[in-house]
Backbone as a chain_set.jsonl record, in Angstrom:
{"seq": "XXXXXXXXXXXXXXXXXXXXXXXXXXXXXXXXXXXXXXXXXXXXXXXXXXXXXXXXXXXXXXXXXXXXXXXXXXXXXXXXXXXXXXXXXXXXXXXXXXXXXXXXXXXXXXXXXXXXXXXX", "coords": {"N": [[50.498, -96.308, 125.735], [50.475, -96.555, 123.151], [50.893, -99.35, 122.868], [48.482, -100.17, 123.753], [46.566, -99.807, 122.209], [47.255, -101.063, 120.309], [47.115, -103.235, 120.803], [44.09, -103.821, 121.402], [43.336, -102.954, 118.677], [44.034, -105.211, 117.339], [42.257, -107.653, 118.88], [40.217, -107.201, 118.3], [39.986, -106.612, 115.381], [40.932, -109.326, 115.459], [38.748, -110.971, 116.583], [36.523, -110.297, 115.105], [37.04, -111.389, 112.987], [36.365, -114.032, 113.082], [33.54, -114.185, 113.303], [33.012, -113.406, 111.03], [33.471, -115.771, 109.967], [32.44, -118.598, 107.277], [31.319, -121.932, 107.482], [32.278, -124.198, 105.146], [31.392, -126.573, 104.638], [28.524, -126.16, 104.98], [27.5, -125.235, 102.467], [25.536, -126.146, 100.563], [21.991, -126.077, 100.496], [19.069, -127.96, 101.452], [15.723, -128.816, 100.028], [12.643, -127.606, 101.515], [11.082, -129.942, 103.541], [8.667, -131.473, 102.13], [6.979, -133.45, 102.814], [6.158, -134.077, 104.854], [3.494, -132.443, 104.96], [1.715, -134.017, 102.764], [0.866, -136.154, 103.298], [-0.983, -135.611, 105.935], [-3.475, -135.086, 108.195], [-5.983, -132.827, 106.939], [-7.691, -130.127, 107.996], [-10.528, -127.825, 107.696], [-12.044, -125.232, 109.016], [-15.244, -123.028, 108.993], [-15.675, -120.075, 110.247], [-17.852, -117.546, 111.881], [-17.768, -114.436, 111.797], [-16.433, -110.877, 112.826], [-18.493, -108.306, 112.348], [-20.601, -109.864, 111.184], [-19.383, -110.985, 108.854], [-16.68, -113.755, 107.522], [-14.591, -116.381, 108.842], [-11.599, -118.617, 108.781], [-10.671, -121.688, 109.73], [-7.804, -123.245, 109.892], [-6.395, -126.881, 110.52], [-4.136, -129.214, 111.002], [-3.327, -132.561, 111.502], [-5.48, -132.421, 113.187], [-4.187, -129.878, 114.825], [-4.12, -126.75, 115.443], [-3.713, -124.725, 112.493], [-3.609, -122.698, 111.664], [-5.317, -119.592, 112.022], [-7.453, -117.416, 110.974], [-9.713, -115.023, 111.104], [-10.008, -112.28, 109.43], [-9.671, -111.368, 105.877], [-6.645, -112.209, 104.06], [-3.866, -110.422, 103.496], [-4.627, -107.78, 103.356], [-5.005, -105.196, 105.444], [-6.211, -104.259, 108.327], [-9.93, -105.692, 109.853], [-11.905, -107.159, 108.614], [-13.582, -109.503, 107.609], [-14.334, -111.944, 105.427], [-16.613, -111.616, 102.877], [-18.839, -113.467, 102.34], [-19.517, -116.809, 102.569], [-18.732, -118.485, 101.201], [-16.34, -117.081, 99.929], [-14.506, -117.349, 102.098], [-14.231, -120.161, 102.249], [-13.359, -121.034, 99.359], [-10.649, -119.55, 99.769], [-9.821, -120.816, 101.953], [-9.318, -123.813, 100.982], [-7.854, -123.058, 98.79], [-5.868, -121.881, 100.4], [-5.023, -124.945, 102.051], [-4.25, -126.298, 99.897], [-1.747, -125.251, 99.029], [-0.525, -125.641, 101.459], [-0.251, -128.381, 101.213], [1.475, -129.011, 99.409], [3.67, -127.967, 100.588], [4.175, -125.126, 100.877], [5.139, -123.472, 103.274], [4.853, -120.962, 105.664], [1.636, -120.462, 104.452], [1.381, -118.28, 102.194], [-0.874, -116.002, 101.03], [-1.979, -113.84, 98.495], [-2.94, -110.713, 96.793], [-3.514, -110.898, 94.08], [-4.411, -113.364, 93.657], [-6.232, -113.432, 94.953], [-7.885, -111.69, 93.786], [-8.529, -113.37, 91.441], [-10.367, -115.327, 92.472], [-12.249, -113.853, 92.595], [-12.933, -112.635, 94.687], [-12.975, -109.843, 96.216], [-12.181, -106.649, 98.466], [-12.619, -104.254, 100.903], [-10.441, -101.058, 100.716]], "CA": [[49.255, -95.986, 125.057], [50.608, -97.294, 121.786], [50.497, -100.763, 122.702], [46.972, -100.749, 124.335], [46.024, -99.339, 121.329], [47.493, -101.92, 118.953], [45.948, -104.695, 121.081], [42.612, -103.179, 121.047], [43.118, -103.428, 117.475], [44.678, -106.91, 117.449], [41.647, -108.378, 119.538], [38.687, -106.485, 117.825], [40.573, -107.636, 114.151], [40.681, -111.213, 115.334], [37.24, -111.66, 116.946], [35.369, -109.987, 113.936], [37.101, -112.576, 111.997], [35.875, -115.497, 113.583], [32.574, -113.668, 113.373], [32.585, -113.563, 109.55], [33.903, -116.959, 108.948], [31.825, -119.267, 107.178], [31.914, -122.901, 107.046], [32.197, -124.341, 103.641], [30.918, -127.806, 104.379], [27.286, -126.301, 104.842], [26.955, -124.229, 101.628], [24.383, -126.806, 99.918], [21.081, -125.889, 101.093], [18.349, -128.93, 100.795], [14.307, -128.172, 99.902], [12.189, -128.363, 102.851], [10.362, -131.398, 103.499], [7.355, -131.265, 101.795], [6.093, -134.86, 102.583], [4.966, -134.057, 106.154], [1.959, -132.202, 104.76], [1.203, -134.34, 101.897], [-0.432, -136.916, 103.882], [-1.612, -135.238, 106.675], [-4.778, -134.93, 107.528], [-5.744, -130.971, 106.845], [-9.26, -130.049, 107.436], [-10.588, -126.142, 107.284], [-13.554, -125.201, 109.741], [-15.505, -121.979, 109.032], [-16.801, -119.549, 111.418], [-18.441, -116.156, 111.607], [-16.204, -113.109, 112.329], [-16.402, -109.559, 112.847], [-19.413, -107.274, 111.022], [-21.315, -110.493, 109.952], [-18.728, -111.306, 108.016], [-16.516, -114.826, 107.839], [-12.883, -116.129, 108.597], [-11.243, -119.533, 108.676], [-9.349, -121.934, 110.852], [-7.018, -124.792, 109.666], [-5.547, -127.616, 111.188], [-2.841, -129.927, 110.459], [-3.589, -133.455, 112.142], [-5.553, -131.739, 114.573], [-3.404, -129.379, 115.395], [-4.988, -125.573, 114.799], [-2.589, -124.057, 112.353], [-3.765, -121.604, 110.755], [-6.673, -118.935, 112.624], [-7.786, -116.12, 109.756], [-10.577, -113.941, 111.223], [-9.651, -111.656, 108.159], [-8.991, -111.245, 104.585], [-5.379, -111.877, 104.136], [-2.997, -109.928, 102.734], [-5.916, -106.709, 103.492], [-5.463, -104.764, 106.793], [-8.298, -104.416, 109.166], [-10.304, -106.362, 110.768], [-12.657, -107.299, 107.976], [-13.442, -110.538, 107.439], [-14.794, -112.414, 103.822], [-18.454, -111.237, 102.877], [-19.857, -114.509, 101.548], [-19.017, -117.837, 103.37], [-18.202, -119.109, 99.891], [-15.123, -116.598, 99.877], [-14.322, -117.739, 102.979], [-14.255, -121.767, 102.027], [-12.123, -120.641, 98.188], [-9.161, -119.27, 99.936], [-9.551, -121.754, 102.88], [-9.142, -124.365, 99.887], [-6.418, -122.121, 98.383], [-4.452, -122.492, 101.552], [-4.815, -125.938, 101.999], [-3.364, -126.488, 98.397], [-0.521, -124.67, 99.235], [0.139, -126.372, 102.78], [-0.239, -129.833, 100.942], [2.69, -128.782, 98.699], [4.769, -127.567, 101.298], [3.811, -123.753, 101.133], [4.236, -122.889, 104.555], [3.417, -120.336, 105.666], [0.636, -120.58, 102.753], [0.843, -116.884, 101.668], [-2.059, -115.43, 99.854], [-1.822, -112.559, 97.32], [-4.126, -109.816, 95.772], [-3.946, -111.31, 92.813], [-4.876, -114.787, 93.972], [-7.689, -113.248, 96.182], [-8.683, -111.567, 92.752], [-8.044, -114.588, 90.78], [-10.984, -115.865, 93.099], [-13.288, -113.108, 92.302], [-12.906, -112.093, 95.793], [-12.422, -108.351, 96.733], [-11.812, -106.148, 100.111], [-12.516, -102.724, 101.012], [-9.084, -101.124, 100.903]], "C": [[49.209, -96.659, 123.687], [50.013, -98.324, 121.701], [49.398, -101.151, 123.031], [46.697, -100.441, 123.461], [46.028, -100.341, 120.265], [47.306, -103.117, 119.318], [44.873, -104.625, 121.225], [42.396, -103.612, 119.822], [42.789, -104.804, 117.139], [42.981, -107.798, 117.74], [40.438, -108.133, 118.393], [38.973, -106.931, 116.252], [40.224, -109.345, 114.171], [39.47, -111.986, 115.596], [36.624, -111.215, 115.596], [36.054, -111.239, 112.182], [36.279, -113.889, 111.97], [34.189, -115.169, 113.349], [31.814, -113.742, 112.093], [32.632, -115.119, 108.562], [32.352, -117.323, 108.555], [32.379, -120.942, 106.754], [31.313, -123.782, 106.111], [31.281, -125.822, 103.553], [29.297, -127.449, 104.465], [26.979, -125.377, 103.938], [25.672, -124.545, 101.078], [23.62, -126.85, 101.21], [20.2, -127.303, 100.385], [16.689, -128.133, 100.883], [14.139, -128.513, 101.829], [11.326, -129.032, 102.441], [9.195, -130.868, 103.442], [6.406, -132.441, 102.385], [5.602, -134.935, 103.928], [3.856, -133.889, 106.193], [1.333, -132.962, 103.76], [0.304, -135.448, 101.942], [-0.987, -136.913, 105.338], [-2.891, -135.341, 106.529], [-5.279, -133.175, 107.835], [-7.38, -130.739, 106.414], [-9.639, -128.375, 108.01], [-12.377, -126.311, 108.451], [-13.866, -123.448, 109.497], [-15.951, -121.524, 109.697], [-16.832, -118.228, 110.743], [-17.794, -115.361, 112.258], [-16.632, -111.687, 112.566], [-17.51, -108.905, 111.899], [-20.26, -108.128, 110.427], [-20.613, -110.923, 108.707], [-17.799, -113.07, 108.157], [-14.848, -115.133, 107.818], [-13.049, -117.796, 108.699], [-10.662, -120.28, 109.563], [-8.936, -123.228, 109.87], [-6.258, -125.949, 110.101], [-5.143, -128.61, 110.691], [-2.894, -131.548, 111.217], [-4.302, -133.029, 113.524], [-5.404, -131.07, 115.439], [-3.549, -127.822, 115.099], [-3.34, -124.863, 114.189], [-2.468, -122.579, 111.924], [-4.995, -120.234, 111.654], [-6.931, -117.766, 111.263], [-9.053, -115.853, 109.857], [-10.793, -112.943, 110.042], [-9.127, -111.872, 106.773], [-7.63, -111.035, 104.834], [-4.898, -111.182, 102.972], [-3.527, -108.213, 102.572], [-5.418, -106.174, 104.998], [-6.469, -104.643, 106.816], [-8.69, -105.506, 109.615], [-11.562, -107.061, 110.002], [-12.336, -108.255, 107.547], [-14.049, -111.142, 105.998], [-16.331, -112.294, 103.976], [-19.097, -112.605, 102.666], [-18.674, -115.714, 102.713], [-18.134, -118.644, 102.524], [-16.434, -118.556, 99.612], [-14.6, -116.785, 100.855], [-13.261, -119.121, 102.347], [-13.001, -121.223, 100.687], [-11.042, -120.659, 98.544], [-8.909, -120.498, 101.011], [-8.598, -123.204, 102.23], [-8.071, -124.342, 99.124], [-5.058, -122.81, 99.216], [-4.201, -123.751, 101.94], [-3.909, -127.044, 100.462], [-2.063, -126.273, 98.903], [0.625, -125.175, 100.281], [0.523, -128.046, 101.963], [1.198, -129.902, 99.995], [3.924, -128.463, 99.314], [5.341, -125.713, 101.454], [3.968, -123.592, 102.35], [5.588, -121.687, 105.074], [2.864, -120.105, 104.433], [0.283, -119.065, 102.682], [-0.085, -116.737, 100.76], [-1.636, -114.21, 99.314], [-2.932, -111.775, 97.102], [-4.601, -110.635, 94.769], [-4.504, -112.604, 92.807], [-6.281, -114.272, 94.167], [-8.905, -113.053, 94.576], [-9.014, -112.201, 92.081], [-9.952, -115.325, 91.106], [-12.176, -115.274, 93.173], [-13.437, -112.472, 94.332], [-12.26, -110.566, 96.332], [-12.678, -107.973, 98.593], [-11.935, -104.586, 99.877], [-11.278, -102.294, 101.594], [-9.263, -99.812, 102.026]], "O": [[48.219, -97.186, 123.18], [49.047, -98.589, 120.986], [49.055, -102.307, 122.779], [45.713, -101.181, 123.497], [45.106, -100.515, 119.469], [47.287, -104.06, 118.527], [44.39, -105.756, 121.178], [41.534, -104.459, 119.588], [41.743, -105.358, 116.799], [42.562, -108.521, 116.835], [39.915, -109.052, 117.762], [38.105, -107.684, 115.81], [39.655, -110.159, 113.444], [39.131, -113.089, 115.169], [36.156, -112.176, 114.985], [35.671, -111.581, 111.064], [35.743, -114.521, 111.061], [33.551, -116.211, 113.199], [30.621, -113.988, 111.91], [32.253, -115.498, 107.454], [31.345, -116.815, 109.047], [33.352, -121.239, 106.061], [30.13, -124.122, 106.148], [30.606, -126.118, 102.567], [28.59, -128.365, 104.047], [26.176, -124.531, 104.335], [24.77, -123.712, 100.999], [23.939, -127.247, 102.331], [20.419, -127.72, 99.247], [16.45, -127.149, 101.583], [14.752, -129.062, 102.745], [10.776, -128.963, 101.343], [8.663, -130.089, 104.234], [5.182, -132.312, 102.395], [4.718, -135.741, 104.219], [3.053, -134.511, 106.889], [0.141, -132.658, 103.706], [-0.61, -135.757, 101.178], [-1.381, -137.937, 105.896], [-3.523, -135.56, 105.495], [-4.931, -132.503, 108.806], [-8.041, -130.935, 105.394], [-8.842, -127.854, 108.79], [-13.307, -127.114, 108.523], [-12.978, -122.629, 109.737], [-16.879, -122.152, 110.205], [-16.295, -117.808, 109.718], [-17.248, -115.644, 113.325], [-17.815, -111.699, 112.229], [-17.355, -109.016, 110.683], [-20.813, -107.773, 109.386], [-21.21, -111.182, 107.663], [-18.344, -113.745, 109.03], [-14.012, -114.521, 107.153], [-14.153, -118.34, 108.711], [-10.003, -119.638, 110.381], [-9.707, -123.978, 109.271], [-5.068, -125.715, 109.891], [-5.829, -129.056, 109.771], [-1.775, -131.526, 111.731], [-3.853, -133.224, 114.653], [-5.944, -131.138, 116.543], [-2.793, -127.604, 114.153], [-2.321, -124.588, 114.822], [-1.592, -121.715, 111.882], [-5.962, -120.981, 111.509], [-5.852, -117.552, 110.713], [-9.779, -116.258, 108.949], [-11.972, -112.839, 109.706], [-8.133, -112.579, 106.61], [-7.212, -110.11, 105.53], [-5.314, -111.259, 101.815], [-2.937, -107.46, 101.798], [-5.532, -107.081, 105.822], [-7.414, -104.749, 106.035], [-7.861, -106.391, 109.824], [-12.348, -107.596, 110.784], [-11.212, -108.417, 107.074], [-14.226, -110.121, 105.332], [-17.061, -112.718, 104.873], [-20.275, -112.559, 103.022], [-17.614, -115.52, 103.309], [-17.141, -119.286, 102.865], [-15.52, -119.288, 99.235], [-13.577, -116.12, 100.693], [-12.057, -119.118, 102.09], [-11.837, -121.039, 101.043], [-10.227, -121.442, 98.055], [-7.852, -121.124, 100.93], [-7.548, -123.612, 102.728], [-7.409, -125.325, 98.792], [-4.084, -123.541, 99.038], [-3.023, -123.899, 102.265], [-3.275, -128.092, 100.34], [-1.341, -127.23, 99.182], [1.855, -125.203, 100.223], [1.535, -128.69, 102.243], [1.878, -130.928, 99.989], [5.027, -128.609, 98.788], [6.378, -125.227, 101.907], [2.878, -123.514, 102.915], [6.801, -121.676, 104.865], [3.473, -119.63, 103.475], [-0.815, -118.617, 103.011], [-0.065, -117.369, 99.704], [-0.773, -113.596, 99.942], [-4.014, -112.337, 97.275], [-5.759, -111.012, 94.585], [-5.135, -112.915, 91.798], [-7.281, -114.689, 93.582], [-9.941, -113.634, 94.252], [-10.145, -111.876, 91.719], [-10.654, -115.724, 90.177], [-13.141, -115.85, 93.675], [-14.412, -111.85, 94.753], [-11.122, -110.408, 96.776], [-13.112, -108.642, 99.53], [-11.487, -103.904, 98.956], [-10.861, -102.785, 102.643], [-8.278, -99.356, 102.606]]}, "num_chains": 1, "name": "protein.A"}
């Protein structure tokens, strides 16, 4: 019983080692590549959404990347009152992608920034 016991140990010791290693040659992390989006081509199409209200789509050479039916960063299902607040953040996020933002998070304080509010 001893010895099954103290190779139980043994095994479960040596695998959780190998488990923790790390290897030293990949400590340096590099940015990520920004220069994919910087000359893309990145164009924003608006549509009409939920309640009469408006959301966004974005795509990346053609490539739909983005969909936003809704105010981000807002639960619900409520989309931007004005088409104009719509287009701003659309604008926003395309900034952000062109820099290498991605995913291009939005904020409150941006949204506010933008004169744009949300029923909470």
């Amino acid at each position: 019983m001893g010895k099954a016991l103290l190779l139980c140990f043994w095994f479960l010791f040596s695998t959780g080692m190998y488990a923790q290693s790390v290897d030293s040659r990949n400590t340096i992390t590099s940015p990520p590549d920004t220069s994919r989006y910087q000359d893309a081509l990145i164009t924003k199409v608006l549509f009409s959404a939920h309640n009469n209200t408006w959301g966004y789509d974005i795509f990346v050479n053609h490539v739909l990347l983005i969909h936003q039916p809704s105010i981000p960063c807002y639960g619900g299902r409520e989309g931007f009152k004005t088409k104009k607040d719509a287009l701003s953040v659309a604008e926003l996020v395309i900034t952000k992608i062109r820099k290498g933002l991605v995913p291009p998070t939005v904020t409150k304080a941006e949204l506010k920034a933008l004169g744009i509010k949300a029923d909470d």
